[in-house]
C-alpha positions as CSV (number, residue, x, y, z in Angstrom):
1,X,68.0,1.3,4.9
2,X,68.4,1.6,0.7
3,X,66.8,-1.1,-0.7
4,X,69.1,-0.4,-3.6
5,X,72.2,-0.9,-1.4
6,X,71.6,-4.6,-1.1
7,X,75.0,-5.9,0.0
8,X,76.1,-8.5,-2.1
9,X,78.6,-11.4,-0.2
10,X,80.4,-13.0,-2.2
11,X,80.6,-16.7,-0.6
12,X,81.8,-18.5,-3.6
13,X,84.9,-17.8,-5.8
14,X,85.5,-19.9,-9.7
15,X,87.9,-21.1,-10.6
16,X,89.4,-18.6,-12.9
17,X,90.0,-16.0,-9.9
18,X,86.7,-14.4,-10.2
19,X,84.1,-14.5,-7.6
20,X,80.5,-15.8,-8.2
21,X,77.5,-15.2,-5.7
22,X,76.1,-18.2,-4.1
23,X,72.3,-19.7,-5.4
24,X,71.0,-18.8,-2.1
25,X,72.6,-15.0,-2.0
26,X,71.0,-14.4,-5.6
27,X,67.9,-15.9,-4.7
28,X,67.6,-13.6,-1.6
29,X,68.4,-10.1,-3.8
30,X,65.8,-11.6,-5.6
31,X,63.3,-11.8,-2.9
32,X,64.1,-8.3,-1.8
33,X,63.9,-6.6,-4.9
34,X,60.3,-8.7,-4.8
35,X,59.2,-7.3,-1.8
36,X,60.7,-3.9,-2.1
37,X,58.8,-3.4,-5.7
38,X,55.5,-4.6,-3.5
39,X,55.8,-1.7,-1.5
40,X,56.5,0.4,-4.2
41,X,53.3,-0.7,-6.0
42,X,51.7,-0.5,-2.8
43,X,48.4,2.1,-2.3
44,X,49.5,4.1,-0.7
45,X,52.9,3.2,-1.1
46,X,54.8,2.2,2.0
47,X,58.4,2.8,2.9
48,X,60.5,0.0,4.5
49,X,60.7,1.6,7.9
50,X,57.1,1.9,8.1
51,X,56.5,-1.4,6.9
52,X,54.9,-4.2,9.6
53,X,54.1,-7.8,10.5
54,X,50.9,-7.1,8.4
55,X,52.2,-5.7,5.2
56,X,54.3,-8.7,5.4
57,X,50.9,-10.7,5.7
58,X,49.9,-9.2,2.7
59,X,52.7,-9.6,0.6
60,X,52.3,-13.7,1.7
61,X,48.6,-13.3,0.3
62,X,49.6,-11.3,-3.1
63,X,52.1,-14.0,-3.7
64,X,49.1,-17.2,-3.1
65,X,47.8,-16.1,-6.6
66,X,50.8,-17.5,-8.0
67,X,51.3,-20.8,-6.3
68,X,51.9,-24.4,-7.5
69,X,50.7,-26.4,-4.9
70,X,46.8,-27.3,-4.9
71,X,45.5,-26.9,-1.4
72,X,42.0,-28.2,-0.9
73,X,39.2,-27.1,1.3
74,X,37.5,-29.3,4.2
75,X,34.2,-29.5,2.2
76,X,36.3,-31.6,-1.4
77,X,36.1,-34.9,-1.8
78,X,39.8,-35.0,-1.8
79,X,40.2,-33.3,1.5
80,X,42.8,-35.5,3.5
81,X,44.4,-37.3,0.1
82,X,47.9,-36.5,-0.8
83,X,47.7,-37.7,-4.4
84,X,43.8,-36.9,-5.8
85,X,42.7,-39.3,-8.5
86,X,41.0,-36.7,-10.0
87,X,41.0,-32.9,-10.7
88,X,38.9,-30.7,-8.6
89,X,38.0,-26.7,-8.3
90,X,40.6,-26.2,-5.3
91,X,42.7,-23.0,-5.8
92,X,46.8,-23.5,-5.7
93,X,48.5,-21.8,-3.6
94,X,52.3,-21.1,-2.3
95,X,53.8,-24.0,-0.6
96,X,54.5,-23.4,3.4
97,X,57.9,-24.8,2.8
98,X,58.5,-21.9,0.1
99,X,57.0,-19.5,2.3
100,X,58.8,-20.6,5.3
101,X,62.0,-20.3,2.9
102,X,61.3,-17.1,1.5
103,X,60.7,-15.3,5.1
104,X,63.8,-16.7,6.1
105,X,65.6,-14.9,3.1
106,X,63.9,-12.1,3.5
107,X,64.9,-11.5,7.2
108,X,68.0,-11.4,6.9
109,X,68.1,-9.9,4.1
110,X,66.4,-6.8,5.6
111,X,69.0,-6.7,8.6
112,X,71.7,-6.9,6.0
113,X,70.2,-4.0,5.2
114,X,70.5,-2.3,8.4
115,X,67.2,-3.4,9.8
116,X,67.2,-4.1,13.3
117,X,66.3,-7.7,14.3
118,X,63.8,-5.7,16.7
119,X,62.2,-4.0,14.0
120,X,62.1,-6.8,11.7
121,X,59.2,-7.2,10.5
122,X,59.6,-10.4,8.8
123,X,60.0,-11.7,12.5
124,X,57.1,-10.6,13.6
125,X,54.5,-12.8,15.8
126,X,52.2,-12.6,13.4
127,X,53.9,-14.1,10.6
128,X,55.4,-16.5,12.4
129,X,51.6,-17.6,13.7
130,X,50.6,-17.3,9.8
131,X,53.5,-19.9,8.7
132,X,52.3,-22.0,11.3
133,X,48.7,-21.9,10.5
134,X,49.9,-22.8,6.5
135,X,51.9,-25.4,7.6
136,X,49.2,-27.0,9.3
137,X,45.9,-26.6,7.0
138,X,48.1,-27.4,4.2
139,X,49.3,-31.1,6.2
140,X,45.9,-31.8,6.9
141,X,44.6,-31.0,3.0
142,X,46.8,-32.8,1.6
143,X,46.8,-35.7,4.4
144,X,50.6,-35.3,4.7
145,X,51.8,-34.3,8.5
146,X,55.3,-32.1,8.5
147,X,57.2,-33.9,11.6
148,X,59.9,-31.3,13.2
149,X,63.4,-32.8,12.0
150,X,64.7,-34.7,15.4
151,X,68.3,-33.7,16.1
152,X,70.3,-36.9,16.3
153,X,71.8,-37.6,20.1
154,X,75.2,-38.3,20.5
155,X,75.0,-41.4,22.7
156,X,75.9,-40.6,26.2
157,X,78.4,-43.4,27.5
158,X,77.0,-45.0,30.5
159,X,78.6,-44.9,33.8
160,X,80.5,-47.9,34.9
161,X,78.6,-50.6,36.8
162,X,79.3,-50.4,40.8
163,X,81.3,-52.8,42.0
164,X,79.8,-55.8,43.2
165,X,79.0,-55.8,47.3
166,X,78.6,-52.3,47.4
167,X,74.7,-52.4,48.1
């Protein structure tokens, strides 16, 4: 598993015969370059086959310190308001929903790259718990609740009515 050898799919072609790669297959070598120059700079460093749920944990941490989205503690004034009319000493941090996006990329890009989905370690428990923790002290910081998208139900047809007398 090279992280050099990233396999590149080409999903979209121009029109002048040539073939581009998709905005979400650029982004993902992106985010595996990412994480494999992490574990390069890594003390020690870490090879991708030894690499776990909590190096993954880490890397989630590292990238905080360059996050947009201001995430306030229980003990601001603005605890609980999605728009703040005022500033306040809150740090920023990475949004759940670019984190949630960014694992997702990353997992498969590390079984493109003949990971195992049992080894993965961007599937791990513990990341998943870690999103889901995110996800939820970010809703209530910013007073916003993330709903889980309902899937729309095809309506069933209802069966025919009996026929009368038949009690």
């Amino acid at each position: 598993m090279d992280s050099s050898s990233f396999s590149e799919n080409s999903n979209t072609t121009t029109g002048s015969g040539g073939s581009t790669i998709s905005r979400y297959e650029n982004q993902k070598r992106r985010d595996w370059n990412t994480f494999n120059q992490y574990l390069k700079n890594h003390r020690p460093p870490l090879s991708l086959s030894r690499c776990s749920g909590a190096h993954v944990l880490e890397f989630l941490r590292y990238l905080d310190q360059f996050g947009k989205t201001k995430v306030h503690s229980p003990v601001c004034p603005f605890y609980g308001h999605p728009n703040p009319p005022a500033p306040c000493p809150c740090p920023l941090r990475q949004a759940w929903g670019s984190l949630d996006a960014l694992i997702g990329r990353l997992r498969a890009a590390y079984e493109e790259n003949g990971g195992t989905p049992e080894t993965n370690p961007f599937g791990a428990r513990a990341v998943r718990l870690y999103l889901r923790d995110v996800r939820d002290l970010q809703s209530k910081a910013r007073g916003i609740s993330y709903e889980k998208k309902k899937r729309k139900r095809q309506a069933q047809p209802s069966p025919p009515p009996a026929p009368p007398g038949e009690d």
